[in-house]
ZAMARGU-4260 file (C-alpha; in steps of 0.2 Angstrom, whole numbers, plus 5000, padded with zeros to 4 digits):
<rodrens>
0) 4999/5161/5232 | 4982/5169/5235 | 4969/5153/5234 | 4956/5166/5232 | 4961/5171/5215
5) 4964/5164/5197 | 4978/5178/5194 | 4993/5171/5187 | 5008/5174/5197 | 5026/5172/5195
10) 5043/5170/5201 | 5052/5187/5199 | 5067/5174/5193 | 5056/5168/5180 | 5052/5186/5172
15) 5072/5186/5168 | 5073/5172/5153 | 5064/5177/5141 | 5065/5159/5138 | 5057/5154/5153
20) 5049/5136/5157 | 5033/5133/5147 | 5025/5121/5160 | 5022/5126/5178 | 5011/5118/5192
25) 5000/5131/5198 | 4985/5126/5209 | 4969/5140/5207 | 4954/5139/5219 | 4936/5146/5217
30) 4927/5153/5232 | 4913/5140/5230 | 4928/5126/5231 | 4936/5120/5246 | 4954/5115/5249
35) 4950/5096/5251 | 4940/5096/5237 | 4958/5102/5226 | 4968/5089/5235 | 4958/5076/5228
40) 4958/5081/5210 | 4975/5077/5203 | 4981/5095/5195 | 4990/5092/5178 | 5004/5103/5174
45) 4999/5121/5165 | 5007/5125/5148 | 5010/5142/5141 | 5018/5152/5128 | 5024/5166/5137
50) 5027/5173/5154 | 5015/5191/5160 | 5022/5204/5173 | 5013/5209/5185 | 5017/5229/5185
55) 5010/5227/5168 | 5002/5219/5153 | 5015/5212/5142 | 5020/5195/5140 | 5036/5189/5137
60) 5035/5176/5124 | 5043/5160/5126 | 5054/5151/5115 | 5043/5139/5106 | 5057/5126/5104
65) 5055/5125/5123 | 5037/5125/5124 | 5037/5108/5111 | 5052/5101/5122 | 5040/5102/5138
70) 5026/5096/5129 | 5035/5081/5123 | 5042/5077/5141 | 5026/5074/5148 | 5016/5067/5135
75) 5031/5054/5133 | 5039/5061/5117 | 5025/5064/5107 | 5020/5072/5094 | 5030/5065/5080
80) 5030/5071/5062 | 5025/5054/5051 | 5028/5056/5031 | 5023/5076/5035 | 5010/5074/5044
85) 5008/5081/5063 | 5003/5062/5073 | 4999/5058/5093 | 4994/5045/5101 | 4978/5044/5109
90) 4975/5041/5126 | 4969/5019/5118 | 4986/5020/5111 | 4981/5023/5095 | 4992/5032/5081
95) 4979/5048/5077 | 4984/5063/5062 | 4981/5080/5069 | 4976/5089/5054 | 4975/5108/5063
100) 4978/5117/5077 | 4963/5113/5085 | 4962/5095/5083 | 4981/5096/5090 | 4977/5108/5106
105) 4962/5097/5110 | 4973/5083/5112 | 4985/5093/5122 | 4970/5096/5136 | 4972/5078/5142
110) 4987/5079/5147 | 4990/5099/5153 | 4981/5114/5156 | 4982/5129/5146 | 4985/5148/5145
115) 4988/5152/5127 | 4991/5171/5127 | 4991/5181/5113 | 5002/5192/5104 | 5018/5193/5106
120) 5020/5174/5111 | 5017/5165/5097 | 4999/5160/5088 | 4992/5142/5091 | 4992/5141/5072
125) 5010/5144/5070 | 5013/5133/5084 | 5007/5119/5077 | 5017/5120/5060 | 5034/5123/5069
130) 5028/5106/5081 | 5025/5098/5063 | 5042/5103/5056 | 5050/5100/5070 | 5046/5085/5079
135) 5056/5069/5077 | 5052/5061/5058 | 5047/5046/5051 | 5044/5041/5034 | 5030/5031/5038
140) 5022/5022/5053 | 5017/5005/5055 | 5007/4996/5068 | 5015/4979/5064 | 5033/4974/5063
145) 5044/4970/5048 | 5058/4960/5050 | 5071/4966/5050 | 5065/4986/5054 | 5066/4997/5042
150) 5076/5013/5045 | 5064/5028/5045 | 5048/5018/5051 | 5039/5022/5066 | 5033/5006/5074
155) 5019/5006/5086 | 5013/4989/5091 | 5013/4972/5103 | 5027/4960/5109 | 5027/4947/5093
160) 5032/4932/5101 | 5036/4915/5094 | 5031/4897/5095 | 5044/4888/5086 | 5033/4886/5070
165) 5020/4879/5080 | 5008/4893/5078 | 5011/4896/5059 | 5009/4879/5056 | 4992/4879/5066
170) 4987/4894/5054 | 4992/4886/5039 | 4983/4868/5041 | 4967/4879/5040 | 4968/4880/5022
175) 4970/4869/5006 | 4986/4871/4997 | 4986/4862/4978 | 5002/4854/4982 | 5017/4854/4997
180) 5025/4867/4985 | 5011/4878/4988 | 5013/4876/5004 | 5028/4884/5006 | 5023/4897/4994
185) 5008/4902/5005 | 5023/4904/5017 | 5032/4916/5007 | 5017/4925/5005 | 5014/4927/5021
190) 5035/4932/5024 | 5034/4945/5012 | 5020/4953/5020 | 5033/4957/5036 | 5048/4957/5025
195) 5059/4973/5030 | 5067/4973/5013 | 5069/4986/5000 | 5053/4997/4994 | 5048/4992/4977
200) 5057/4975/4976 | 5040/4964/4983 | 5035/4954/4968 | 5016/4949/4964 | 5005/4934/4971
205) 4992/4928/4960 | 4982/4916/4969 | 4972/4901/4958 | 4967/4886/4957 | 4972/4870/4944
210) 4967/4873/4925 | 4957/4856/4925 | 4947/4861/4940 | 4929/4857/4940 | 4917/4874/4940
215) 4933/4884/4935 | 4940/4885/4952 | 4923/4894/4960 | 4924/4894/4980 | 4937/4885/4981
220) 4945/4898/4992 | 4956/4908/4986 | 4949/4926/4991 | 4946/4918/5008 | 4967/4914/5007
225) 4971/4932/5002 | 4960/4939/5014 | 4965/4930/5030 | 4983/4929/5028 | 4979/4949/5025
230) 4970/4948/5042 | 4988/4946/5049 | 4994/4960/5044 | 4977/4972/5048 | 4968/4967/5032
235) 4971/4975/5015 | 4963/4988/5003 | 4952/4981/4986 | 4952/4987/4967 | 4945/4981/4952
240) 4957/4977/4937 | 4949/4993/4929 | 4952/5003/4944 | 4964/5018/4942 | 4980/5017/4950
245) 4982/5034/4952 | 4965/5034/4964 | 4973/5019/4972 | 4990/5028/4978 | 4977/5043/4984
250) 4966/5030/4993 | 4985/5023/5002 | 4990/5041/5004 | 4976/5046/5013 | 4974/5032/5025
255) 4961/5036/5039 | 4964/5039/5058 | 4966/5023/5068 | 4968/5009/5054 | 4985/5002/5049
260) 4992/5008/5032 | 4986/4992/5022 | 5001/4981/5018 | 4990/4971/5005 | 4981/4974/4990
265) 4968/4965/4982 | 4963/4963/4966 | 4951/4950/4967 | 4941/4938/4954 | 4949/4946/4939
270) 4938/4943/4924 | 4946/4944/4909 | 4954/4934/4892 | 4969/4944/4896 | 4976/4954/4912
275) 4989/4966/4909 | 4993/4983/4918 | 5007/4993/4915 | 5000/5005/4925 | 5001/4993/4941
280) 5016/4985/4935 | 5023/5003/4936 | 5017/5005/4954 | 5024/4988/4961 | 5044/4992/4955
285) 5043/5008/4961 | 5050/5013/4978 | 5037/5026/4984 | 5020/5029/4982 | 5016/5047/4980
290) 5004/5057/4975 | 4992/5071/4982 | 4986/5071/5000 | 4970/5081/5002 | 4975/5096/5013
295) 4992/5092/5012 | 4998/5092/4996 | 5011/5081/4988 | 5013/5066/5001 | 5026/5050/4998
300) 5028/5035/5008 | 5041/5021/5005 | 5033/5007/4993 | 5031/4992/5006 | 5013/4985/4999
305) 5011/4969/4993 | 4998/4966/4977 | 4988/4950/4979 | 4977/4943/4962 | 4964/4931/4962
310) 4958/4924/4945 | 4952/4909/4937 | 4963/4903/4922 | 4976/4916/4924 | 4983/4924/4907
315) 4995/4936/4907 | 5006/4946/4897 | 5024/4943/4900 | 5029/4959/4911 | 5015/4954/4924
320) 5021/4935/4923 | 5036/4939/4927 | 5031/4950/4942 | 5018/4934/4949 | 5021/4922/4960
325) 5006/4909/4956 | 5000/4900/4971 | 4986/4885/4965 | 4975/4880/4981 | 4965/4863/4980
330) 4946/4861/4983 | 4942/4864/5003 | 4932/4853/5013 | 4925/4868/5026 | 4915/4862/5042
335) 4903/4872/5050 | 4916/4882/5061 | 4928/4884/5051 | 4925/4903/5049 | 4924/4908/5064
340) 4939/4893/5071 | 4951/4903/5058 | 4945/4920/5065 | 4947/4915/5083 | 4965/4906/5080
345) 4972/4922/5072 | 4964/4932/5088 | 4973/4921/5099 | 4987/4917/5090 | 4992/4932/5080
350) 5008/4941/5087 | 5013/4921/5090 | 5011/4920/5071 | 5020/4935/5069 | 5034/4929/5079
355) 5036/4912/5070 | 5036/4921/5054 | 5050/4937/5060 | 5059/4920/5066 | 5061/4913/5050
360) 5065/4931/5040 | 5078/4934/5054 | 5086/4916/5052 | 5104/4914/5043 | 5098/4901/5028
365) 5104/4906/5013 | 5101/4900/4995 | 5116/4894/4987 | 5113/4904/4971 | 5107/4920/4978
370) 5097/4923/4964 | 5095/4935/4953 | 5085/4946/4941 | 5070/4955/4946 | 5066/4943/4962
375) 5084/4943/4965 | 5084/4953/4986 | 5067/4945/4988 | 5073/4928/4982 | 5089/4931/4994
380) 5078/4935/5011 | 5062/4927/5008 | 5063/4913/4995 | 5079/4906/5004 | 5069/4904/5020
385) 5058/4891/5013 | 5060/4872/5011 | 5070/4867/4995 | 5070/4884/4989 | 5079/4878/4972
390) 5065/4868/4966 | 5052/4884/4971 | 5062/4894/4958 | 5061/4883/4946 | 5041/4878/4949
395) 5038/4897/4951 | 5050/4899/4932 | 5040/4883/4926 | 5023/4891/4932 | 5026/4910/4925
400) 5029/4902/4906 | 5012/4896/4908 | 5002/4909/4910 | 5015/4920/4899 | 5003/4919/4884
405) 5009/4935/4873 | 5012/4922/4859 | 4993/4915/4862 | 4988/4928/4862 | 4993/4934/4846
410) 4982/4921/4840 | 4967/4926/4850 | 4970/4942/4844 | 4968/4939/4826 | 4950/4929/4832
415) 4946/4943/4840 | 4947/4954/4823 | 4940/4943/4813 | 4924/4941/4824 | 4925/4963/4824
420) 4926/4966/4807 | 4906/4964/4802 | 4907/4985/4799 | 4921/4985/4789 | 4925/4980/4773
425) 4936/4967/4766 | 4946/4971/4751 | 4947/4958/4737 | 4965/4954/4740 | 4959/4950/4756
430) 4965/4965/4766 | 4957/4973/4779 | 4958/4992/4785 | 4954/4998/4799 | 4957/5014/4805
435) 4966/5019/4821 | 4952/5024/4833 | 4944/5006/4829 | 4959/4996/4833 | 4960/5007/4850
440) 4944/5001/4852 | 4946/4984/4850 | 4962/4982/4857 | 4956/4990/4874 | 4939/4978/4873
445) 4953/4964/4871 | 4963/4967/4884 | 4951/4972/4896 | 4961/4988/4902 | 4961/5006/4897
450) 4973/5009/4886 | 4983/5027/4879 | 4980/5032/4863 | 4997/5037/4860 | 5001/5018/4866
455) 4990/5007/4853 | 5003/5003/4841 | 5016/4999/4853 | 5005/4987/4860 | 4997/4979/4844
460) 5017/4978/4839 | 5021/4968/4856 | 5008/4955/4848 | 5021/4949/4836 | 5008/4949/4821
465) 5017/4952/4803 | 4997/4951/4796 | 4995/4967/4805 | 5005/4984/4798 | 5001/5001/4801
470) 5002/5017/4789 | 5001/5034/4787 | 4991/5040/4773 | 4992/5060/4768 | 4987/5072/4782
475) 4994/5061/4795 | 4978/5048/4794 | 4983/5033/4802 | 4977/5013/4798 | 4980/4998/4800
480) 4982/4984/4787 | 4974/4967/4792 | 4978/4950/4780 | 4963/4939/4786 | 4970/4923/4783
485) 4982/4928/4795 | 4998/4926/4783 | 5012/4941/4784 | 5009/4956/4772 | 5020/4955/4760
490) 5029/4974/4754 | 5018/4973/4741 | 5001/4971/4750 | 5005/4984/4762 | 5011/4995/4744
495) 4996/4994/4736 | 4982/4992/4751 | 4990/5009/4756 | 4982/5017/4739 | 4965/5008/4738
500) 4952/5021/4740 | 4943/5023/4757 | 4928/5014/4764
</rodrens>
């Protein structure tokens, strides 16, 4: 080859497959470079998509399925399609999205030189949709295990190793459980984080602290708890009780470049005489997450998050009860270091950690009631790992009718009318009516969420209150009857309330 060129020459073999190689080593010289000056820069292979004739100048296109093959054989398989999306590893070994062609081809010029021609072989654009839709897929990637794998997964991430309990139990003696039950819930908490089980089948953790507790339970740790077991797992994304779920999925969805898909989320310090969310108890159960990905459209990754709670006096209604597992911590006695100790432990301790806690998911104990219900998988592989994992069902059973207050709060409920009904007015007989924008209103002040307008009397009826009947008057007007004593309407009452004339 002529050195003092940057002519493209090939084999006359080559020009006869139109399917040709798409990476040769070609070495080019400048006249104002010498030859030693090209022996010591390394030259990386040259990539093109298709092959030019010297007698003239057309380019046979090559096939693009062998251009991505070569690719992938000297960037060591990569790129790889992850729950649609076009994703590399960059030269740190970190998992990156390519969003477009020219994010994709950037990355290609570390690892080969390129020669892209034009019409007839084939567009950079179009190349980088066919390497999307055509390279190996993966539901979803992680950057920390799950034990076992999943099927579908991409896993990027160190060698967990495993001290025989020692390192878990080092992390755990960091922190303050109420009781040795607790303990071992903590445990499961952390289990469930790694659990390879099935999407959607991960109940709730609601993290708080004794109901006697002096200054109702205030830094006594429990965010700290959620957040560093969290840390384990790279850390988790935070909502507010009112945030919508729906921007929740997009913020999972659209997970930026170079951070782990967050395991966790965190509701923390909820605030309220009542939490309830059919909404998130919709999200939990279900197997995928999906929604819209910006630029992408419709995106859907298998539901492996875990939903962590932190609230003082918890009181819930009896579908999010059902879902919690209620962790009480004690009062902490923190030194000075202890911060920064718990920080540098999980540093140098973490894929030991990891190992002691994949040990224990991969071990053969069994509960001898496999459990069933809507805990049943998760009691089978995570709950049966744990010490006496009969008497944790039945503290976690004993600990849900607790905080299952749909029959208390009936009662508040009632309170919470009466203390409401200074604008409107009470009928001799003692009834109250009060029209159906109103008891939207007030049933969404008392339950602290939003709550559908189609949804109100289904809701008020889950109460269980016969002093509370709704009606229809003419034209589709609807009301509510309230008895202020509290006593159940009686056919009558609701009969002739339903006439009186309007306030």
């Amino acid at each position: 080859m002529n050195t003092q060129t940057s002519e493209f020459e090939v084999d006359d073999t080559t020009l006869s497959h139109a399917d040709g190689p798409a990476l040769e080593l070609v070495f080019e010289a400048h006249p104002d470079e010498s030859i030693a000056q090209l022996i010591d820069q390394p030259q990386k292979p040259r990539l093109i998509n298709g092959v030019p004739t010297k007698e003239s100048k057309r380019v046979t296109p090559i096939d693009p399925e062998v251009i991505l093959t070569n690719i992938q054989s000297h960037t060591d398989g990569w790129p790889k399609c992850v729950a649609g999306e076009l994703v590399v590893k960059s030269s740190s070994g970190k998992l990156e999205i390519k969003k477009n062609d020219a994010q994709y081809f950037a990355w290609l010029y570390e690892y080969l030189d390129i020669d892209w021609y034009g019409s007839p072989g084939i567009p950079k654009k179009e190349f980088f949709e066919f390497c999307r839709c055509n390279s190996e897929r993966y539901v979803d990637a992680a950057d920390y295990p799950h034990f076992p794998p999943i099927e579908g997964i991409l896993y990027q991430h160190e060698q967990a190793t495993h001290e025989n309990g020692q390192a878990l139990n080092g992390f755990l003696e960091f922190f303050t459980p109420a009781t040795p039950q607790d303990r071992e819930l903590i445990i499961s908490l952390l289990l469930t984080f790694f659990w390879g089980g099935t999407p959607g089948a991960r109940p709730m953790y609601l993290i708080t602290t004794e109901d006697d507790s002096a200054n109702q339970g205030r830094g006594w740790g429990k965010t700290t708890l959620l957040t560093m077991c969290a840390e384990l797992c790279g850390g988790m994304l935070s909502t507010s009780q009112s945030g919508s779920i729906e921007a929740l999925k997009k913020r999972i969805l659209n997970q930026a470049n170079h951070e782990p898909r967050p395991r966790v989320i965190a509701i923390d310090n909820v605030k309220t005489r009542r939490f309830s969310s059919a909404d998130l108890e919709a999200l939990v159960t279900s197997r995928t997450v999906s929604d819209h990905v910006l630029y992408s459209g419709n995106g859907s990754i298998p539901n492996l998050q875990t939903v962590g709670i932190t609230i003082n006096g918890a009181s819930l209604s009896k579908d999010m009860a059902q879902r919690c597992v209620i962790i009480k911590v004690g009062k902490p006695e923190y030194t000075q270091n202890w911060q920064q100790d718990l920080e540098d432990y999980i540093e140098n301790k973490r894929w030991a950690i990891i190992g002691d806690i994949g040990q224990l998911l991969l071990s053969e104990q069994t509960l001898p009631d496999a459990g069933t219900g809507r805990r049943g998988k998760w009691e089978r592989d995570v709950l049966s790992k744990l010490n006496h994992p009969l008497q944790l069902r039945q503290l976690m059973k004993s600990r849900e009718k607790q905080v299952d207050d749909d029959a208390a709060n009936g009662h508040e409920f009632v309170k919470h009318l009466e203390e409401n009904l200074q604008s409107m007015k009470i009928y001799p007989s003692g009834i109250v009516r009060i029209p159906q924008v109103k008891m939207h209103e007030l049933l969404a002040d008392f339950l602290g969420e939003r709550v559908g307008k189609n949804s109100v009397k289904k809701k008020v009826e889950a109460l269980g209150l016969p002093c509370l009947h709704q009606v229809v008057k003419p034209g589709k007007l609807r009301v509510w009857l309230f008895r202020k004593d509290g006593q159940a309407l009686t056919s009558e009452q609701i009969e002739s309330a339903t006439n009186l004339p309007a306030q």
